[in-house]
C-alpha positions as CSV (number, residue, x, y, z in Angstrom):
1,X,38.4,33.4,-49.8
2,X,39.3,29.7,-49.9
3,X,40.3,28.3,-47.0
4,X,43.1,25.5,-47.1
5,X,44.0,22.7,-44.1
6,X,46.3,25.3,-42.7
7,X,44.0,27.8,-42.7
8,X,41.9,25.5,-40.1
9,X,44.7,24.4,-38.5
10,X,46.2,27.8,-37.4
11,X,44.7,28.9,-33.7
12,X,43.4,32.4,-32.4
13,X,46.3,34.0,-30.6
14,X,44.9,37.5,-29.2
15,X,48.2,38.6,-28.5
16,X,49.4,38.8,-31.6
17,X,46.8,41.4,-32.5
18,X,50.4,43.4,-30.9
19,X,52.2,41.9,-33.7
20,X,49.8,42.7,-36.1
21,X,49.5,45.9,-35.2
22,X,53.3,46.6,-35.1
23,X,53.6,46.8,-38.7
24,X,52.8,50.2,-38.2
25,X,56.2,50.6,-36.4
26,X,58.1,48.4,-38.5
27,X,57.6,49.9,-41.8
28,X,59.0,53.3,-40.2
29,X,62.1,51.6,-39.6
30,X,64.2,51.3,-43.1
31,X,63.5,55.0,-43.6
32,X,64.9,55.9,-39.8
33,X,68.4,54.7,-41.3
34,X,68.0,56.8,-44.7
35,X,71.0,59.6,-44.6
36,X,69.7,60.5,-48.8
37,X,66.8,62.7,-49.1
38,X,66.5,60.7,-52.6
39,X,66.5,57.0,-50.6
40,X,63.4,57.9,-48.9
41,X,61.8,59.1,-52.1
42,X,62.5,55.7,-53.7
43,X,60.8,53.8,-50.6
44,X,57.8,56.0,-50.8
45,X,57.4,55.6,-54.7
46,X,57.8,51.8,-54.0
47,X,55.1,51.9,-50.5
48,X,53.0,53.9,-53.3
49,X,53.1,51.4,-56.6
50,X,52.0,48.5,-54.3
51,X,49.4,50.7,-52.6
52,X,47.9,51.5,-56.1
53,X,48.5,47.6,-57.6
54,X,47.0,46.2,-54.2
55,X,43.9,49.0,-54.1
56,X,43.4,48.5,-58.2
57,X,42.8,44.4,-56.8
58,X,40.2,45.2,-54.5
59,X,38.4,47.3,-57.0
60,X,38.6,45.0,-59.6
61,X,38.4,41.7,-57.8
62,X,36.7,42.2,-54.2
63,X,37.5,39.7,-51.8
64,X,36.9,38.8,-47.7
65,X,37.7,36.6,-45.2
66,X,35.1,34.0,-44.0
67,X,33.4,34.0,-41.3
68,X,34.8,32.1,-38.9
69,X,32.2,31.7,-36.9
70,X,34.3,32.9,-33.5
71,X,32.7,35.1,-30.8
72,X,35.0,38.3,-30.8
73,X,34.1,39.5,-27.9
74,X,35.8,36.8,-25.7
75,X,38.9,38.7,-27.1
76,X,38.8,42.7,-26.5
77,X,42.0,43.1,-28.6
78,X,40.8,41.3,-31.6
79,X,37.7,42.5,-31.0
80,X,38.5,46.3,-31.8
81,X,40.9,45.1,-34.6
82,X,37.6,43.1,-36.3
83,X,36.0,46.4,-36.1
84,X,38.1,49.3,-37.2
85,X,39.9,46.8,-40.0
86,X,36.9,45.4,-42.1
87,X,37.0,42.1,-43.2
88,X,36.7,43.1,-47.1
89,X,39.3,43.4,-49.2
90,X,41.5,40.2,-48.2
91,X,43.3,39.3,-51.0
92,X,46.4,40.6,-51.4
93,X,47.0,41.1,-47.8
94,X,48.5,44.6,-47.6
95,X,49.4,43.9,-44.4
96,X,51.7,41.3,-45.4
97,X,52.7,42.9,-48.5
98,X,54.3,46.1,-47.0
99,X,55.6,44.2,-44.3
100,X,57.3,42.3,-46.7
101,X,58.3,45.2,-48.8
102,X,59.3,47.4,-45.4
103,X,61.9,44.6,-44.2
104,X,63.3,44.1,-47.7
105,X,64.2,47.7,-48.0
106,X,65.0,47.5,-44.0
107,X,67.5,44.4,-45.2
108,X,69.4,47.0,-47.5
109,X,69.3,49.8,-45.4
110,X,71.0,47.4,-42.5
111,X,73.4,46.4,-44.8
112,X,74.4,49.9,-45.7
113,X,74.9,51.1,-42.1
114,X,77.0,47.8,-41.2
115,X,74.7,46.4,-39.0
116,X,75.7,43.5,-37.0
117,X,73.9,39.7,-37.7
118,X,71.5,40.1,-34.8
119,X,69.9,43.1,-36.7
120,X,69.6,40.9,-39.7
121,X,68.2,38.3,-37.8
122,X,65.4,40.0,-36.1
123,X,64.7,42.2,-39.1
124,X,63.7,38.5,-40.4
125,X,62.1,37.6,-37.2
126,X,59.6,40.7,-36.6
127,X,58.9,40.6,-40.5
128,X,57.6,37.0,-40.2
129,X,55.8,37.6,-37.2
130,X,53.7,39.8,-39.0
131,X,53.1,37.9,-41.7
132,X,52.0,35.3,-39.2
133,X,50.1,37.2,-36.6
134,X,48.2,38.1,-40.2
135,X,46.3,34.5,-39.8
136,X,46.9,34.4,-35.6
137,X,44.5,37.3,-35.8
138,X,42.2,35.4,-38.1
139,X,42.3,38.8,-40.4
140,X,43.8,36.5,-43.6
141,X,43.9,33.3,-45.0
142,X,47.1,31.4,-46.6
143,X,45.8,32.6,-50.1
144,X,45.6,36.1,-48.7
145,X,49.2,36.0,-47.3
146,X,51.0,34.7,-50.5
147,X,49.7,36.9,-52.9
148,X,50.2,39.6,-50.4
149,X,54.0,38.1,-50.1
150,X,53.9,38.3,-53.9
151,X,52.9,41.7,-54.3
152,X,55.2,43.2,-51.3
153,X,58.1,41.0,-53.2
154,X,57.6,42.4,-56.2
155,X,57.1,46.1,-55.5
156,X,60.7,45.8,-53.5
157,X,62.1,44.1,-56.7
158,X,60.7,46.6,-59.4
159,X,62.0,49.8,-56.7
160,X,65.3,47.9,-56.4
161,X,66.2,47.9,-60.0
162,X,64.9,51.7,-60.3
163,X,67.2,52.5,-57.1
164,X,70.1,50.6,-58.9
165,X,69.7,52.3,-61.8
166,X,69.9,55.8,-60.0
167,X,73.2,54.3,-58.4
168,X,71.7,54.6,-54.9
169,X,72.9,50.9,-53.6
């Protein structure tokens, strides 16, 4: 992939190999506040078109991220993310994609239950760190992250207008 001046400019933060690896917990979340069987249908068909649009990429168009030259082993953490998540298929970033896609539908779902503004707020907040610690881990590059943020954006807003149509908003 291409790198860009922010790509250089952005520093190693081994800690946010946690925030990288909390996606795993954040997309759980806007289907712990689902009270429809049907909702959660909806988010799965949604988590499933961008799976198949973001795999279909990667066939299609391979991609990874360069090599930045770093020794990985000064960081144990990043370390045993740089080998269980190969650096192949970069671009989209899935990673930033369904976290995108996981806070949108979290958004709706918050909105629904009546959530307060500090929910809203660190709904934004954890789904940004993500996308962040995506380049803090040196996993992705900018390009990586906004057509990730494109294809996360898009799945939401293709499921949106089939939930609206089932009058599930």
């Amino acid at each position: 992939m291409p790198l860009l001046a922010l790509d250089r400019w952005v520093p190693v933060l081994p800690w946010s190999a946690w925030i990288y690896f909390s996606l795993w917990v954040y997309i759980c979340m806007p289907s712990s506040l689902m009270m429809q069987v049907n909702e959660l249908g909806y988010f799965f068909m949604g988590a499933a078109l961008l799976s198949v649009c973001g795999l279909s990429i990667f066939y299609f168009l391979p991609t990874q991220v360069p090599d930045w030259g770093i020794d990985w082993s000064r960081y144990p953490t990043l370390l045993f993310l740089k080998e269980s998540d190969a650096s192949g298929n970069a671009c989209p970033s899935l990673h930033v994609a369904f976290a995108l896609y996981a806070g949108l539908w979290l958004s709706r779902m918050l909105k629904i239950v009546h959530a307060g503004r500090l929910w809203h707020l660190a709904n934004v907040l954890w789904c940004l760190l993500i996308v962040l610690s995506t380049m803090t881990t040196k996993q992705h590059v900018l390009v990586d992250v906004l057509c990730g943020a494109a294809l996360g954006i898009f799945a939401f807003w293709l499921n949106d207008r089939i939930v609206r149509k089932a009058n599930l908003s």
